[in-house]
NUKE-190492 format. One record per atom (N, C-alpha, C, CB): x, y, z. Coordinates in steps of 0.02 Angstrom, whole numbers, plus 50000, padded with zeros to 5 digits. Last residue first. Glycine has a CB too. Example, Ala and Ser with C-alpha at 12.3 -4.5 7.8 and 13.67 -1.06 7.14 Angstrom:
REM NUKE-190492
506424988850354 506844994750357 506455000250394 507044997050286 506604971650390 506154977550390 506604983550390 505654977650452 
***
This chain:
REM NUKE-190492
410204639753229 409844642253177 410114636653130 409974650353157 410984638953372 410024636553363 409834634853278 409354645353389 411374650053382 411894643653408 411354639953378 412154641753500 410324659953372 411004660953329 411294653153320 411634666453375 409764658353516 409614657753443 410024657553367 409284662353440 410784661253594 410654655153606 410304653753524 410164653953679 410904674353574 411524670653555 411424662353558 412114673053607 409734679153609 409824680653526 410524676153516 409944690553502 409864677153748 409204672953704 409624673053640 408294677653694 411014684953797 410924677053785 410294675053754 410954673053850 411514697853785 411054698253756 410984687953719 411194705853705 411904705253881 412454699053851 412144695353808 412744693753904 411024710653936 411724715153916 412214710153880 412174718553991 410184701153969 409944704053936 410404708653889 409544706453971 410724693954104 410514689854045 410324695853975 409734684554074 410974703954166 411684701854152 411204697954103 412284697954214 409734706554215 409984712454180 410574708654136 410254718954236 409384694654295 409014698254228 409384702554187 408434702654247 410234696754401 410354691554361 409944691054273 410124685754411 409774706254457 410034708254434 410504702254387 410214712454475 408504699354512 408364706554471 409104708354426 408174713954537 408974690554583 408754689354521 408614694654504 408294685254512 409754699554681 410204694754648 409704690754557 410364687354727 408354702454758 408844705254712 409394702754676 409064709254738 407924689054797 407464694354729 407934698554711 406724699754750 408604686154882 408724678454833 408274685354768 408064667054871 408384696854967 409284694754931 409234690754886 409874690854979 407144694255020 407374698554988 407794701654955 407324699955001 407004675654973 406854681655032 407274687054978 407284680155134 405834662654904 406504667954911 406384672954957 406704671954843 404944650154917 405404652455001 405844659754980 406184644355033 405174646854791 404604650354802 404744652554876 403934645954788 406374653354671 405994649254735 405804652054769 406264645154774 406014660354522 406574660154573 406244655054627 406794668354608 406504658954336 406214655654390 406464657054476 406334648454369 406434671554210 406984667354279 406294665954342 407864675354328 406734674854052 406424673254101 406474669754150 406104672354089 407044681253883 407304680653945 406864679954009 407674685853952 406544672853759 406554677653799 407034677553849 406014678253821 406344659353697 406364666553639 406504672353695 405434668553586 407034647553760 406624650753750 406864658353713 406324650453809 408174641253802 407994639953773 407384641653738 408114636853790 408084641154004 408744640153942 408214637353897 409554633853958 407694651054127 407394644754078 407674647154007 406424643954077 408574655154246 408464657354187 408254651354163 408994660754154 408374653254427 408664651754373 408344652854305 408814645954381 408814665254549 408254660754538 408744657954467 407324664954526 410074670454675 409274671354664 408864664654602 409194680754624 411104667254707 411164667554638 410494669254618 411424661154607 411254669454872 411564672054844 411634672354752 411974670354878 410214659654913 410204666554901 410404671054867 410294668454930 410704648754912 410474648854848 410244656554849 409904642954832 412174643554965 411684649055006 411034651054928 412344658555041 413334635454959 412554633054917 412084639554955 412164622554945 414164645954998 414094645354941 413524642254903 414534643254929 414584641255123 413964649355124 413784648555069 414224658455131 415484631955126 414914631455138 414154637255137 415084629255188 416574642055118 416344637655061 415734635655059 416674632255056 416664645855226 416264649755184 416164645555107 416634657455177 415654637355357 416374637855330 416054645055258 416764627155291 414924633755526 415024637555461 415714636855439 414844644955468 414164622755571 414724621655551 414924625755498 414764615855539 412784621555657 413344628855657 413984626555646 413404633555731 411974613855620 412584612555664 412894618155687 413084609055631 411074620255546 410794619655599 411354616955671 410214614955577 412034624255447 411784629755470 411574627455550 411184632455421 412374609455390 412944615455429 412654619055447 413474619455397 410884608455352 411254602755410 411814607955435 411684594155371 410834615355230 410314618255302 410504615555354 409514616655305 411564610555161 411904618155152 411374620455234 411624624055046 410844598555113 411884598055157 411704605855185 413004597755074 409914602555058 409914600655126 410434600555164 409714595455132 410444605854934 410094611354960 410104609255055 409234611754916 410994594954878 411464601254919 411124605754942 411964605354881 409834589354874 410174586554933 410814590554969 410404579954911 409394595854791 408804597354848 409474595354888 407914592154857 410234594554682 410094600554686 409734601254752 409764602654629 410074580154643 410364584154674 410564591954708 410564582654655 408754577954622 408814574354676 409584577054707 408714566154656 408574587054487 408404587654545 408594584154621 407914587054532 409494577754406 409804584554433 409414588654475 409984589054381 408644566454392 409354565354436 409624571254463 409934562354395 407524573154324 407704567654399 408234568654440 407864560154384 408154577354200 407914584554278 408054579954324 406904588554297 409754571554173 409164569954158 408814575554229 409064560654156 411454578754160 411064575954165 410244576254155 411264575154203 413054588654125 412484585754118 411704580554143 412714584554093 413774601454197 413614596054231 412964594454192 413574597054309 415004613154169 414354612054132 414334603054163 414414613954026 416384609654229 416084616254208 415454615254224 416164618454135 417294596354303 416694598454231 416484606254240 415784592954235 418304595254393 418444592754319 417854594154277 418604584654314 418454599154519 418694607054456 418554603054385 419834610754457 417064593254614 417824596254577 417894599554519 418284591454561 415764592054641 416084599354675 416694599554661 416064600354752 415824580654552 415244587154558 415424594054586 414644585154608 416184569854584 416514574454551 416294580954529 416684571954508 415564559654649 416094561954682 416184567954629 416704556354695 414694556954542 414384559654590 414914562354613 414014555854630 415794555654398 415214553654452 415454557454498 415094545954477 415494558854189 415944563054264 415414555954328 415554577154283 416134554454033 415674555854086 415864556854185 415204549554070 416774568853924 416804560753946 416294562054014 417764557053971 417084582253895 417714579653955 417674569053970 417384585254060 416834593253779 416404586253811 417124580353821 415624582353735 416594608653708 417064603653757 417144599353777 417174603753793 415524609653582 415514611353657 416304605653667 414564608453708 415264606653461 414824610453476 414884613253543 414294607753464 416004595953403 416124600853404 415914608453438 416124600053364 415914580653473 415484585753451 415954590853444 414884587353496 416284565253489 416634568453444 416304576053413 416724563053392 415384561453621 416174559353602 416374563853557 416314552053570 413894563653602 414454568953623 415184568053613 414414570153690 413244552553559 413344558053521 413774563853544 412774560253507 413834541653665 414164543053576 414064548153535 413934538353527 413184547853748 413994549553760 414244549053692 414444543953813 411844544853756 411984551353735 412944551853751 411404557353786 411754531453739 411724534253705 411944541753693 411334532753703 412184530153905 412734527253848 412524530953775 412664517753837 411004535553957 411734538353959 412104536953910 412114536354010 410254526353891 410154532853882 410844537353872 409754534853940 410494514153987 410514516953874 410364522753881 409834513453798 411434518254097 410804516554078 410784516953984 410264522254121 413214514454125 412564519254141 412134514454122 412434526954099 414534513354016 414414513454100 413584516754086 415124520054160 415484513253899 414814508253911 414564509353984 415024499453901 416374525753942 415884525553882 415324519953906 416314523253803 416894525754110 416784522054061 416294523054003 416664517254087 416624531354241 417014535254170 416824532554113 417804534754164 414974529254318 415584526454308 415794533154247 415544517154280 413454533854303 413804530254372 414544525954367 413244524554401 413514551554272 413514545154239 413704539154312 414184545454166 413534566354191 413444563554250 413234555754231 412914567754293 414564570854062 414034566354066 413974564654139 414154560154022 415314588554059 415394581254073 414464578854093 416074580154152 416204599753986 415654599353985 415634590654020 415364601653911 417004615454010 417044606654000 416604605854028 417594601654026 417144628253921 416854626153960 416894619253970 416384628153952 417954642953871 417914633953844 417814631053884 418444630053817 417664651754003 418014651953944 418164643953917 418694656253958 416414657854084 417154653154071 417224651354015 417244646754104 415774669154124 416344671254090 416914665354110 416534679254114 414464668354168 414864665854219 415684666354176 414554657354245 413894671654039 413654674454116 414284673654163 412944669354152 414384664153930 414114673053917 413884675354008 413114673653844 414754653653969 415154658953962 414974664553949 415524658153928 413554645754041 414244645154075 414894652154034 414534635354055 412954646153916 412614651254000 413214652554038 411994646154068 413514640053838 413184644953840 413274651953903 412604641553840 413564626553915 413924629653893 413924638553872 413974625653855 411874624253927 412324625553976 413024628053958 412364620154010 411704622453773 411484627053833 411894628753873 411044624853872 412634611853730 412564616453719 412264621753756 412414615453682 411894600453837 412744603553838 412894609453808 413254599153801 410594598553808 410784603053851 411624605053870 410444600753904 410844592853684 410544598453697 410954604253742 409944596253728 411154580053736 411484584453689 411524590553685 411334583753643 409944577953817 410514578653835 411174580353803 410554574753857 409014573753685 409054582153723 409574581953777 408254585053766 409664565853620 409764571753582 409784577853621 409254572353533 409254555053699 409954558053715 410124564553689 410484553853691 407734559953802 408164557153783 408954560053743 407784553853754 407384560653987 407414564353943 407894559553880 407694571153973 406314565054135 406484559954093 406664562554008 405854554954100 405824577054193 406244572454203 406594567954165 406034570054233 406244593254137 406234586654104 406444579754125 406554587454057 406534602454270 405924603154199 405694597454171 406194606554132 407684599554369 406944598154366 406474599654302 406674601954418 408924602654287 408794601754384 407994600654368 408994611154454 409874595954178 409164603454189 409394601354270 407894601754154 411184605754233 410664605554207 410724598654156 410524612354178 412474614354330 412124608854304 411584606454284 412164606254325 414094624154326 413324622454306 413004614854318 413254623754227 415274629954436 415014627054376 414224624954376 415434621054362 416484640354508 415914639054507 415824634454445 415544644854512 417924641754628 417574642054577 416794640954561 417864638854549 418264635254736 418334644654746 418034642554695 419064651054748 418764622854734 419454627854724 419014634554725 420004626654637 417474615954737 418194616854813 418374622954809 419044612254810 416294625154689 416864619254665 417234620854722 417324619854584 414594626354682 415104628354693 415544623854690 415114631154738 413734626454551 413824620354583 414234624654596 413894613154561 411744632754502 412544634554521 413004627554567 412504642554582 410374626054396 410894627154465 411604628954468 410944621354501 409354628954271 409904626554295 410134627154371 410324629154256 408294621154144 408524625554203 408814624354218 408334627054247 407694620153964 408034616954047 408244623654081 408884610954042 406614614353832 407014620153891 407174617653929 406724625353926 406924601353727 406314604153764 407004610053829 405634594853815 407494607353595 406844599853605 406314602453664 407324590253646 407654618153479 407684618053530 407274612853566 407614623453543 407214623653361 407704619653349 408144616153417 408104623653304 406684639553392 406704633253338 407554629253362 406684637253232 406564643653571 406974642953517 406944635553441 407624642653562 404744640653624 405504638453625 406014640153582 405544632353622 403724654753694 403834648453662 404574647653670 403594648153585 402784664753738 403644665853714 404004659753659 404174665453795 401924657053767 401944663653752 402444667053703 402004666253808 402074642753796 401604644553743 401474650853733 401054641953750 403094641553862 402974635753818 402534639053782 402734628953848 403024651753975 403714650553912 403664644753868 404494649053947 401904646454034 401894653353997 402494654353949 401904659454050 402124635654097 401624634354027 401714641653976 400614633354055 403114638154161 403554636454101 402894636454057 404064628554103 402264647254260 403014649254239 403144642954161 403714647154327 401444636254296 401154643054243 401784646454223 400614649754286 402384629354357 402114627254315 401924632154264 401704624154339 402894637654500 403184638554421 403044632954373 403984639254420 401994650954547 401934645154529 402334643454476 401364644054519 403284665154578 402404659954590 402574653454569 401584662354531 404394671554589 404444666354617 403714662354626 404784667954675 404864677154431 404014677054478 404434670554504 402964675754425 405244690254285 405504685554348 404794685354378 406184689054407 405844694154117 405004694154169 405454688254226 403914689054109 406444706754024 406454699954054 405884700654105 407204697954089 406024717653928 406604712853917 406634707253946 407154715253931 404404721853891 404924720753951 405404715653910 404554717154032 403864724253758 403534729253833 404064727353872 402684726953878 403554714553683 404194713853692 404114721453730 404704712253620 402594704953689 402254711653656 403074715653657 401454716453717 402974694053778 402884694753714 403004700553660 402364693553714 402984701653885 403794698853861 403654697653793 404154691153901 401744704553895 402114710653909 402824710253878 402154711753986 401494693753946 400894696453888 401334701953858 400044699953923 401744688554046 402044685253973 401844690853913 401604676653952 401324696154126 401974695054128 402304693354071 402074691054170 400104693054125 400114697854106 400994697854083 399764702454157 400134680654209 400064680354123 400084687954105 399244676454090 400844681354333 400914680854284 400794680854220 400974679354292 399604690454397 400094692654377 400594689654325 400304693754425 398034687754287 398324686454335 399164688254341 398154680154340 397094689754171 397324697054231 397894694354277 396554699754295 396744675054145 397064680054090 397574687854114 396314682854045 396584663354208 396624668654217 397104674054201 396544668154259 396244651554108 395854653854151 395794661754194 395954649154185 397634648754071 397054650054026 396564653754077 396724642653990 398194646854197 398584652554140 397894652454087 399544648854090 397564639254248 397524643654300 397864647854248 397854642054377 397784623954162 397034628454172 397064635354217 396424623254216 399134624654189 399034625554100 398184630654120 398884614254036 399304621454315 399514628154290 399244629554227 400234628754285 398114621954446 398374617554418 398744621154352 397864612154407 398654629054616 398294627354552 398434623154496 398224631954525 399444629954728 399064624354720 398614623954652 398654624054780 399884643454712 400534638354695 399924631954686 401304637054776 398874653754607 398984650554662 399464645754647 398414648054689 398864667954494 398854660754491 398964655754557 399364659354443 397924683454539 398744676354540 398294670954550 399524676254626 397474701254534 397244691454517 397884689454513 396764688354430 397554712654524 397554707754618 397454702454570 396744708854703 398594723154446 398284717254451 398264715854528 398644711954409 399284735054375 398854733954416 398744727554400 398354738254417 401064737854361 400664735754289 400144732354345 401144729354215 402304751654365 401824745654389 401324745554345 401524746054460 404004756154380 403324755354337 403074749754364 403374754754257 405044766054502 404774756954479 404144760954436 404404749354569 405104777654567 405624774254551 405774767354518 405844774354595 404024783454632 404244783554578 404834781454533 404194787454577 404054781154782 403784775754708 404014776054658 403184776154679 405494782954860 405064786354814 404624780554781 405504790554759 405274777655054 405534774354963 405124780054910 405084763454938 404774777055179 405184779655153 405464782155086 405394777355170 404034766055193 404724763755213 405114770555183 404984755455174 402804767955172 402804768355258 403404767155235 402374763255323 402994769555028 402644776855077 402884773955147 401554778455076 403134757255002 403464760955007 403404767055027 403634760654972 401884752055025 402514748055062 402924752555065 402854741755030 400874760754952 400914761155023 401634757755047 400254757455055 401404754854821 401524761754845 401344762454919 401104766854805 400934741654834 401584744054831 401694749554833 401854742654789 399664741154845 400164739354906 400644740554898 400274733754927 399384747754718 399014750554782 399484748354842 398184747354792 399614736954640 400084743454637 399904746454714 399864749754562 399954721354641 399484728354654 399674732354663 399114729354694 400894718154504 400194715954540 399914721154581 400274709654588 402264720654453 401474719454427 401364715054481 401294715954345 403454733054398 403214729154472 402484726454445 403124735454554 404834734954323 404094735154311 403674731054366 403944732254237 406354744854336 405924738754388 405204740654356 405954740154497 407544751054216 406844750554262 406464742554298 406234753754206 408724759854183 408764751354197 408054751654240 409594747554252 409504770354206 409124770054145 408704760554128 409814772954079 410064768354336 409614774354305 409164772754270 409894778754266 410784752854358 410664760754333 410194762654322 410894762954285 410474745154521 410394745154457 410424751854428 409824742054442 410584746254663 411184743354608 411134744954536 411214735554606 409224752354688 409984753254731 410504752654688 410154747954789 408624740254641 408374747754643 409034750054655 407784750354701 408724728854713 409164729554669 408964737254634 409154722954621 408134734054859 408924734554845 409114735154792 409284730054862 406954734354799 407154741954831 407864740554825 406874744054919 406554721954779 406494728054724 406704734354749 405764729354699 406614717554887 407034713554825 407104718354787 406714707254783 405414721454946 406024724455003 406744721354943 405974718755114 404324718454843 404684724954869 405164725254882 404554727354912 404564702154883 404524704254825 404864712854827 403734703054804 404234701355035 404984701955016 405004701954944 405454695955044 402894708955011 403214709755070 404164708955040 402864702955131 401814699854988 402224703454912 402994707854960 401464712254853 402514685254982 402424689554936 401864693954970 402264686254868 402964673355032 403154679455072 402934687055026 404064678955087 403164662054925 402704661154985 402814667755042 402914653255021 402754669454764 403184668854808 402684665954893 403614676954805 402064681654682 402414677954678 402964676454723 402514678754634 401564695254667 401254691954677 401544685354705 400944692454633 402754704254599 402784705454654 402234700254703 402704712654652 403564699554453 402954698254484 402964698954559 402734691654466 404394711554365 404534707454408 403854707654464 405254709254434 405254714354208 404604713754236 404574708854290 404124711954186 406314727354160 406254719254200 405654719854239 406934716954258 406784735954018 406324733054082 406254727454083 405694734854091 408134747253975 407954740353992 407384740354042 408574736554020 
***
């Protein structure tokens, strides 16, 4: 197995890119390689002053990156050398099993929109987030940002996905799947919502529990948490903020350690021909290993070819 992982990428790069690649180095087998791309030159010095064999990672030379301020479709055409597009170039040419880059993640999806492209039969890709649950558990929710605005087929969609992900990774077993919605009620919401509940009421295709609210997000009643990116961004930042308010209180609990987004590193873009994980762009050197090895688990469980399959 190779995991191609953009050492360019990131607001701490290339610094906690490395120090990501040395731990999951550590965890990962033998026969399980780190492809490091961008400058090799810094990366063998990082590791000369720390000690580290090089030889322990493949590197693929580049100084050109796409900048977070660029604009992404023209900065992926434009710069062909740059670490990501090589990245794609490589997932294509099928050279690496999975490609990770906390860079820019516009050029991140233009490159899974037009390298790799989408699973036939697939509307548009989503991402996801981890929801910790009271009881100790975990569940999904997607998208979180790709698609704001979305209609019902592709909230259909994404139940399938997320279901998916929810058992070939997170090993739950018949996943309940629920409509984020501002009431239980079938007629409750926006047309949208309401539209996409009649196509889920009677699907076979997934578990579908009816529509869930806000209060119910961190309970045991959905697995797989549907909604529109909007809405699943506006949540995803605000547990991101709850999770920085206890820190700055010093109201630690460990439940509360749980939105630590460190701890799941980045998220897999559901729906594409590949395997490829978005991480944030703040990651530090725990949020890169956790995605290095969040790559591997996507690849041994071999989720693209099962998402395709579910697809055909």
């Amino acid at each position: 197995m190779k995991i191609g992982f953009d050492i360019s990428g990131g607001d701490f790069a290339p610094n906690n890119c490395l120090e990501g690649a040395v731990l999951a180095f550590k965890e990962l087998p033998a026969e399980d390689k780190v492809v490091l791309i961008g400058d090799s030159n810094v990366a063998r010095e990082y590791f000369k002053k720390s000690g580290i064999d090089p030889n322990g990672f493949d590197y693929v030379h580049t100084t050109e990156v796409i900048e977070m301020g660029e604009h992404p479709t023209k900065a992926f055409s434009q710069k062909p050398n740059s670490s990501i597009n090589l990245g794609f170039k490589l997932l294509k040419e099928a050279q690496l099993d999975a490609f990770i880059s906390a860079g820019n993640t516009g050029a991140m999806l233009v490159g899974s929109m037009f390298t790799v492209k989408a699973v036939p039969g697939v509307i548009r890709p989503c991402i996801t987030s981890i929801l910790p649950k009271e009881d100790g558990t975990f569940g999904l929710i997607l998208d979180v940002g790709t698609n704001a605005d979305c209609k019902p087929d592709v909230l259909y969609q994404f139940g399938i996905l997320g279901s998916i992900l929810a058992k070939e990774i997170y090993k739950i077993n018949n996943p309940k799947v629920g409509l984020l919605n501002i009431g239980e009620e079938p007629e409750k919401g926006n047309l949208v919502s309401q539209a996409a509940h009649a196509l889920m009421k009677d699907t076979k295709d997934f578990k579908f529990i009816g529509n869930i609210e806000g209060g119910d997000i961190f309970k045991d009643k959905a697995d797989v948490v549907v909604c529109e990116g909007f809405v699943g961004n506006v949540v995803l930042k605000m547990a991101e903020a709850f999770y920085a308010v206890t820190k700055k209180l010093d109201r630690g609990h460990e439940y509360f350690d749980k939105f630590n987004y460190e701890l799941y590193g980045g998220t897999p873009i559901l729906g594409i021909n590949s395997n490829v994980i978005i991480c944030h762009g703040i990651s530090s050197p725990l949020a890169f290993k956790n995605s290095l090895l969040l790559a591997k688990d996507l690849v041994d469980v071999k989720l693209t070819e099962k998402i395709q399959q579910t697809f055909q």
